[in-house]
GUMARBA-325267 format. One record per residue (C-alpha): residue number from 1; x, y negated, z negated; residue in one letter. Coordinates in pm, whole numbers, plus 50000, padded with zeros to 5 digits. Layout:
! residues N
<NUM, <X, Y, Z>, A>;
...
This chain:
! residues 342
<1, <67818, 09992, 35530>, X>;
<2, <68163, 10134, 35415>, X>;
<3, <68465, 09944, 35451>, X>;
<4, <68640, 10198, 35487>, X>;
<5, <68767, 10322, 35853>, X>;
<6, <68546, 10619, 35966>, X>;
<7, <68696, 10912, 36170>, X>;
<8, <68450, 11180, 36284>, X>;
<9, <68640, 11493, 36334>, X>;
<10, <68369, 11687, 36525>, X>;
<11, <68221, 11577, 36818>, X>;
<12, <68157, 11714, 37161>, X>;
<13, <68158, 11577, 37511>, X>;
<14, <68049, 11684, 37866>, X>;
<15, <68230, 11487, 38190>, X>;
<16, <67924, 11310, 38335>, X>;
<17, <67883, 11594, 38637>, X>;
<18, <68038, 11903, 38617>, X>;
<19, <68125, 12079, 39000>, X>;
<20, <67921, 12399, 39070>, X>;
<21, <68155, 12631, 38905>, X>;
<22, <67978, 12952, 39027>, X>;
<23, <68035, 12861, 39390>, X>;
<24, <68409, 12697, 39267>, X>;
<25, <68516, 13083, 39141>, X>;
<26, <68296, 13321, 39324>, X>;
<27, <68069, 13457, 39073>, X>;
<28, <67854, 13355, 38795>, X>;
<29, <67827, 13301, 38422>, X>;
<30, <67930, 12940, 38426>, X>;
<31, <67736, 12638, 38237>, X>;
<32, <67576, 12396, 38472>, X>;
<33, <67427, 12073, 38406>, X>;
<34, <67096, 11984, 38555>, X>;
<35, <67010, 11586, 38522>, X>;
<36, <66616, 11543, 38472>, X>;
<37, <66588, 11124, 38483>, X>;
<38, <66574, 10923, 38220>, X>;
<39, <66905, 10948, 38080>, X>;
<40, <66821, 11410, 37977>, X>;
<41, <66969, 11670, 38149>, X>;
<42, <66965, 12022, 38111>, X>;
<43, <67263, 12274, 38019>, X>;
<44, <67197, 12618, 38234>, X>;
<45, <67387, 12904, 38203>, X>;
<46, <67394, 13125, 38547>, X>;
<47, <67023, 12942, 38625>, X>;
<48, <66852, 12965, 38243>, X>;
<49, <66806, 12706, 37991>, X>;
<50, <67059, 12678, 37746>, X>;
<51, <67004, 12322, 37585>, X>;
<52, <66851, 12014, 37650>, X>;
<53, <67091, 11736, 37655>, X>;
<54, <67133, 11331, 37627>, X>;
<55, <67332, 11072, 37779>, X>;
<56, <67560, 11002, 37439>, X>;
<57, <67672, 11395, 37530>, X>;
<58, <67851, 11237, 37847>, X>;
<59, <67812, 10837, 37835>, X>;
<60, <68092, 10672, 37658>, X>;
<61, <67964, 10363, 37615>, X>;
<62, <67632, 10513, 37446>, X>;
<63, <67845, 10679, 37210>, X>;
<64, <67975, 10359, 37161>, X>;
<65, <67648, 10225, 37062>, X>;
<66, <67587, 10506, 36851>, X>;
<67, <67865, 10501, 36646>, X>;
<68, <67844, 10117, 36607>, X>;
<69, <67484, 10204, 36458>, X>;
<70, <67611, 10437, 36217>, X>;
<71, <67921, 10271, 36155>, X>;
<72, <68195, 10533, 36303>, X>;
<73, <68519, 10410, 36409>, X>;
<74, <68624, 10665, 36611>, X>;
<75, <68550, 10984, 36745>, X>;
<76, <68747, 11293, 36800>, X>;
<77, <68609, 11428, 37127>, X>;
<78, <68632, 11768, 37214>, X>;
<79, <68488, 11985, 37468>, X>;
<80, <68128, 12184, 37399>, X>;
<81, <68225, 12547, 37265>, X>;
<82, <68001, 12706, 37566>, X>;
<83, <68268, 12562, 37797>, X>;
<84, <68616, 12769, 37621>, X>;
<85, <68483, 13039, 37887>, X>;
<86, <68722, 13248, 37784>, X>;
<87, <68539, 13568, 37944>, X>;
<88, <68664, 13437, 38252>, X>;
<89, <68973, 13507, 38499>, X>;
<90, <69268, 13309, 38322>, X>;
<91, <69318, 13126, 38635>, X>;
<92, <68980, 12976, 38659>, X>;
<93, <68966, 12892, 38281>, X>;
<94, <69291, 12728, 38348>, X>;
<95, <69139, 12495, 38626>, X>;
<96, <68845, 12417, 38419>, X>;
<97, <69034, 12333, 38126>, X>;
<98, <69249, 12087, 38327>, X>;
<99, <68907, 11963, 38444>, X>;
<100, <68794, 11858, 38102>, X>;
<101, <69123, 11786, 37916>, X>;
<102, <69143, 11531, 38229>, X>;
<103, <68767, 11394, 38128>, X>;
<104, <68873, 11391, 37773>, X>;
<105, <69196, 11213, 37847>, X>;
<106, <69043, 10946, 38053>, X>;
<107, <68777, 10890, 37816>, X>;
<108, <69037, 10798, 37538>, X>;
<109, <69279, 10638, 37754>, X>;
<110, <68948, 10384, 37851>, X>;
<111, <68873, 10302, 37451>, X>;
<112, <69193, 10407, 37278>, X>;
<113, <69068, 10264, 36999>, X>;
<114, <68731, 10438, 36993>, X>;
<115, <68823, 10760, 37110>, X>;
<116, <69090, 11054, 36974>, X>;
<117, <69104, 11400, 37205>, X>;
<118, <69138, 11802, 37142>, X>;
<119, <69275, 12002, 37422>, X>;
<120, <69088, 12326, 37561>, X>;
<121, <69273, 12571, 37626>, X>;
<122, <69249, 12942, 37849>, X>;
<123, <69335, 13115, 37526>, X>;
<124, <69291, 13433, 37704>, X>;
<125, <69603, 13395, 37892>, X>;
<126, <69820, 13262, 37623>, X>;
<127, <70122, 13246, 37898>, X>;
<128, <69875, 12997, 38078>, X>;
<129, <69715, 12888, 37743>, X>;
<130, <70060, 12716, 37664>, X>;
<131, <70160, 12573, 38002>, X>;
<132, <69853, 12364, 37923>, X>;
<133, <69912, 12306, 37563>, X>;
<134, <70269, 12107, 37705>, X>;
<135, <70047, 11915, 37984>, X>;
<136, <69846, 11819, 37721>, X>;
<137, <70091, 11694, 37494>, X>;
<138, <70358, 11532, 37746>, X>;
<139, <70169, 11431, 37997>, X>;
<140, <69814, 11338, 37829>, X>;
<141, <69910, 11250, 37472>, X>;
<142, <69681, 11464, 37258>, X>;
<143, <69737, 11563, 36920>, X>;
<144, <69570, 11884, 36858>, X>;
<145, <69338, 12155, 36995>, X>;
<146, <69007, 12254, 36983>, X>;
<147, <68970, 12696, 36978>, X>;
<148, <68681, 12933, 36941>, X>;
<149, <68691, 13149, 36624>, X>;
<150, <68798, 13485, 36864>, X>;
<151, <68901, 13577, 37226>, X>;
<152, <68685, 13816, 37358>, X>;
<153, <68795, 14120, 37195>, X>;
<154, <69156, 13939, 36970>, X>;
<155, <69031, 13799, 36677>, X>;
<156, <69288, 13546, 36564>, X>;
<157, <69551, 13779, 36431>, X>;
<158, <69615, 13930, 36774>, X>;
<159, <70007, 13962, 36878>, X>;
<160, <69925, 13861, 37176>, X>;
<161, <69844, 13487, 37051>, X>;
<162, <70173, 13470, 36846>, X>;
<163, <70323, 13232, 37160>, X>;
<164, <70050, 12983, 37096>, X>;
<165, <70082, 13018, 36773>, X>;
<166, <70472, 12936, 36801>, X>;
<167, <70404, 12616, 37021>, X>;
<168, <70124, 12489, 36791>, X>;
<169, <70390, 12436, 36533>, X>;
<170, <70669, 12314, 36756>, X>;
<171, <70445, 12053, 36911>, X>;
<172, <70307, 11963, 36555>, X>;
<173, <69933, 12037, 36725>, X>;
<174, <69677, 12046, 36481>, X>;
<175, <69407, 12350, 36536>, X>;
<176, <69018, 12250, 36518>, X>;
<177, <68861, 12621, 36497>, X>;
<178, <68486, 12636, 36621>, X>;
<179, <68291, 12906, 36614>, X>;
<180, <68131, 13102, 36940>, X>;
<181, <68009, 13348, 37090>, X>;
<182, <67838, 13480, 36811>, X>;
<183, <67575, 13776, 36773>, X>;
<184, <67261, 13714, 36951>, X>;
<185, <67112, 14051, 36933>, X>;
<186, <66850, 14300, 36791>, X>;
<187, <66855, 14162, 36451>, X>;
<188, <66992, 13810, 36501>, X>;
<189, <66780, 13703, 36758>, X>;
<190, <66502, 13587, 36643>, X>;
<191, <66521, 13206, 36379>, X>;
<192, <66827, 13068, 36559>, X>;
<193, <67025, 13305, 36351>, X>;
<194, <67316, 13300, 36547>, X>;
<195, <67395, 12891, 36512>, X>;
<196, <67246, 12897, 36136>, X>;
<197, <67415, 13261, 36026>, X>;
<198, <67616, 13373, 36266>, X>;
<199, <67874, 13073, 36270>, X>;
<200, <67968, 13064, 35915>, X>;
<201, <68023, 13409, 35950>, X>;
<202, <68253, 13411, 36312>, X>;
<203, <68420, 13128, 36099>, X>;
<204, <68525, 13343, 35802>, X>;
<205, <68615, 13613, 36029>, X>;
<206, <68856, 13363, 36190>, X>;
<207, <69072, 13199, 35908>, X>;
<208, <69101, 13603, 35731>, X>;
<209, <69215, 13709, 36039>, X>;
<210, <69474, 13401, 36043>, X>;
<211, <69506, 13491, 35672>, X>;
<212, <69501, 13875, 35660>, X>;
<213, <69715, 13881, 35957>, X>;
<214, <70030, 13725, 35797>, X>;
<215, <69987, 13448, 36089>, X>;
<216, <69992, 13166, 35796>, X>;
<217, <70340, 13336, 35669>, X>;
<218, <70495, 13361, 36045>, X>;
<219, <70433, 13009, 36078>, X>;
<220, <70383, 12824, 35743>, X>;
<221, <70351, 12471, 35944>, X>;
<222, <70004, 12519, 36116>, X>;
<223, <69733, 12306, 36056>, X>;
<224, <69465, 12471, 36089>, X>;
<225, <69077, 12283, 36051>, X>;
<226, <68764, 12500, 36021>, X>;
<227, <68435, 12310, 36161>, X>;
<228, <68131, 12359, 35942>, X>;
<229, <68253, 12299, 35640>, X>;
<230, <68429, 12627, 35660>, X>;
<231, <68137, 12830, 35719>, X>;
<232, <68146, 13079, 35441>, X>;
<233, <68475, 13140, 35354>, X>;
<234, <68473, 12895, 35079>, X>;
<235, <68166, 13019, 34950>, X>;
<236, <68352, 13396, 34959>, X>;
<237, <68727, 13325, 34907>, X>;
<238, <68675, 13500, 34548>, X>;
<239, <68527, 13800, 34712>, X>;
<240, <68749, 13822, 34965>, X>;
<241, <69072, 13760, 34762>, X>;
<242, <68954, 14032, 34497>, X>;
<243, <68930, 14298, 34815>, X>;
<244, <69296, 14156, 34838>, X>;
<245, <69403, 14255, 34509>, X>;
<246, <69228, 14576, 34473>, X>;
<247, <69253, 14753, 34841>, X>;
<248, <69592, 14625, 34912>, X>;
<249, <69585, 14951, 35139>, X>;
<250, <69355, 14742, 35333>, X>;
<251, <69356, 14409, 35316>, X>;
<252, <69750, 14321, 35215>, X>;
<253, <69888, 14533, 35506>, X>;
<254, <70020, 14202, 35722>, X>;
<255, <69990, 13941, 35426>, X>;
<256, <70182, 13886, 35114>, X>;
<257, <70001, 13594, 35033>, X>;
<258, <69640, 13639, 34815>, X>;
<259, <69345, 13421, 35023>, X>;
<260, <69347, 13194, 34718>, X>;
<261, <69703, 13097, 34771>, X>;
<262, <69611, 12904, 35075>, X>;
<263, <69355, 12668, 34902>, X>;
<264, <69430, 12325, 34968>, X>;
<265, <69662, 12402, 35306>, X>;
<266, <69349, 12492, 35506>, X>;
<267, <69114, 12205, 35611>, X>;
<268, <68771, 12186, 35712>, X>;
<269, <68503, 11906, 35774>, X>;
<270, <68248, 11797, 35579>, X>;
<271, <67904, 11909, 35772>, X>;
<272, <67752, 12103, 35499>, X>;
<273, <67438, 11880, 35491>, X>;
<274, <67401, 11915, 35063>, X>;
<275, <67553, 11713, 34816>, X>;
<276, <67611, 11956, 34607>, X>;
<277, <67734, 12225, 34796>, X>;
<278, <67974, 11923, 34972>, X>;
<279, <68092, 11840, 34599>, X>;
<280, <68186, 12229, 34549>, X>;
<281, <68354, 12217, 34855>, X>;
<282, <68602, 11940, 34787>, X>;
<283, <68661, 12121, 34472>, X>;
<284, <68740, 12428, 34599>, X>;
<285, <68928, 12314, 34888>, X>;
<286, <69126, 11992, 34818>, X>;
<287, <68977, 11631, 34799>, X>;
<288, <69269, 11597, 35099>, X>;
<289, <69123, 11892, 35331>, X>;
<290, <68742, 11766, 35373>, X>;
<291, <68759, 11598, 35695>, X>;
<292, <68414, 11367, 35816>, X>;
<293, <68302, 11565, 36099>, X>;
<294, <67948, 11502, 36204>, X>;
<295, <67880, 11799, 36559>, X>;
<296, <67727, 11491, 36738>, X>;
<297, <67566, 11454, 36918>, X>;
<298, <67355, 11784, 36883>, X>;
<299, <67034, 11891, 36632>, X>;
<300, <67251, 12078, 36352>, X>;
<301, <67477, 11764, 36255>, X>;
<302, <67484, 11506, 36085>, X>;
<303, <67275, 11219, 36236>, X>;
<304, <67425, 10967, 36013>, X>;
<305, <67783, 11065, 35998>, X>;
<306, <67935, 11010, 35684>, X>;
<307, <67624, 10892, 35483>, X>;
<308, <67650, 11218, 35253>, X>;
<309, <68008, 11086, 35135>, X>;
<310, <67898, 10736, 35127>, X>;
<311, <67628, 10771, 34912>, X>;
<312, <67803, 11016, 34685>, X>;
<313, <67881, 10873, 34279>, X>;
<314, <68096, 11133, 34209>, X>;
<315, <68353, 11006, 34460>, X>;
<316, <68606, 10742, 34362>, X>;
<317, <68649, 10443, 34651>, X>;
<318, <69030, 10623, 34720>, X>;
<319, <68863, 11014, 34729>, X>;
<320, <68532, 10814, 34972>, X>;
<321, <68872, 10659, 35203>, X>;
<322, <69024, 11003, 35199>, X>;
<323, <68758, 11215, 35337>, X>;
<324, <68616, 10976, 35561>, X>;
<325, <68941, 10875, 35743>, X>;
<326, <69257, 10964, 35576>, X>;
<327, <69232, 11301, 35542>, X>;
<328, <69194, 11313, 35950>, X>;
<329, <69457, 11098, 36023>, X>;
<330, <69717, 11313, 35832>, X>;
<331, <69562, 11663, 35985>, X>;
<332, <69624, 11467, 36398>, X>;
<333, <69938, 11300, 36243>, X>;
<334, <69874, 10934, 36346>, X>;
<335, <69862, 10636, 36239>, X>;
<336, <69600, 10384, 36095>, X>;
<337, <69697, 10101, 36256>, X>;
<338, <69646, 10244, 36628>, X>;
<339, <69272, 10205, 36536>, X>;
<340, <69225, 09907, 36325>, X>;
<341, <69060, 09598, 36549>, X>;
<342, <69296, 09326, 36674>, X>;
């Protein structure tokens, strides 16, 4: 077991009952959550099976038990991607957010300790979006913010996100950026293609758009995390900073800055599930950007979070302490000692 103190980045978590949202707003497209005994229930979205679901997705104290099996400190809760709904009327993704930033809230307010929370916000009403952002921070404590990797039809360069942008970096709120919504159709339907290729791709197409839009140079104190291990764009940042240098005409019309230039001020988790392609990606991005992040408690993370950089020779004890807690603490700005036992 390490002794080092172990921070899982990503995680996501449900309230334990969720109020019939469809009959809440007036019309449908909302998650529910159908309980079917012995500690399962069902997500459905407007009445069909999305996924099948435990009680560590909304039990606390199972998560608890979990993470004293693997040996996780703490958890950074945030909300389940399928819930931003940012297709909906601002107003009702406002009330929902409230909803689970409350759950979230409570949850960490119960185990302080045990438990670290990322805001949702209605990111399609940025006006709205903020209002929350300051609730969150004044009135509920949290540090950062969990996003999806576009908003409906902005991808992450839009104007009209330059407010949130703005508060982000007053409030010193770090950004966790998930991927969603992807492609699901014609070609990508078929091998779970949009959760195995179509993430690390809405992922790339998220930090170049933060990148290529000059939003990096507007507001040079972000902190920006990118779940997944950064999907592609580590894997790509040569391509994509050649297309800089040689179609300037296309690519340099917001940015000044090459891609490469923001190596090591970008970070991302470590859920790359390969010890070599995790070794590459320390490399490439900074041994102080790779953040432990795990996606518990679904199928596509990593069951025993923080084994891969446990296990890993190539890592000094200080690069192991780094990655598996230090490098998290600096990203949410806090402290050490607010989770160390008494």
């Amino acid at each position: 077991m390490s002794k080092h103190l172990k921070i899982d980045l990503h995680t996501h978590i449900l309230p334990s009952r969720l109020p019939d949202l469809s009959q809440r707003y007036g019309y449908g497209g909302w998650i529910s959550v159908e309980p079917v005994g012995d500690g399962k229930a069902k997500m459905m979205l407007d009445g069909k099976p999305f996924r099948d679901i435990t009680c560590n997705c909304w039990d606390a104290e199972e998560r608890l038990r979990d993470c004293k099996r693997t040996g996780v400190d703490v958890q950074v809760i945030s909300t389940v991607p399928v819930l931003f709904n940012y297709w909906a009327k601002p107003e009702h993704c406002l009330d929902l957010a409230k909803y689970l930033n409350d759950h979230i809230a409570q949850t960490c307010s119960l185990y302080p300790k045990k438990f670290i929370g990322l805001a949702t916000l209605p990111m399609q009403s940025p006006e709205l979006a903020v209002t929350e952002l300051r609730r969150c921070v004044s009135e509920l404590g949290f540090k950062g913010i969990q996003i999806g990797s576009h908003i409906n039809e902005w991808n992450l360069d839009a104007l009209e996100l330059e407010p949130i942008w703005a508060a982000c970096e007053e409030l010193d709120v770090a950004i966790f950026i998930h991927p969603w919504d992807m492609d699901n159709k014609d070609r990508m339907e078929k091998y779970w293609f949009p959760w195995l290729i179509g993430m690390p791709s809405e992922t790339t197409i998220a930090i170049c758009s933060l990148i290529f839009g000059g939003v990096f140079e507007r507001y040079p104190r972000l902190k920006v995390a990118l779940a997944h291990g950064g999907g592609s764009f580590p894997f790509t940042i040569g391509r994509i900073d050649h297309g800089f240098q040689v179609r300037p005409d296309l690519c340099a019309i917001a940015s000044k800055q090459s891609p490469l230039s923001y190596l090591g001020k970008i970070w991302v988790d470590a859920l790359v599930h390969d010890e070599e392609t995790l070794i590459f990606l320390i490399k490439k991005m900074g041994v102080d950007k790779v953040i432990l992040g795990s996606d518990y408690p679904f199928p596509l993370g990593e069951h025993h979070p923080g084994k891969l950089i446990e296990d890993m020779t190539q890592l000094t004890d200080e690069e192991k302490g780094k990655l598996l807690s230090g490098n998290a603490l600096e990203f949410l700005n806090l402290e050490k000692s607010l989770f160390l036992e008494d």
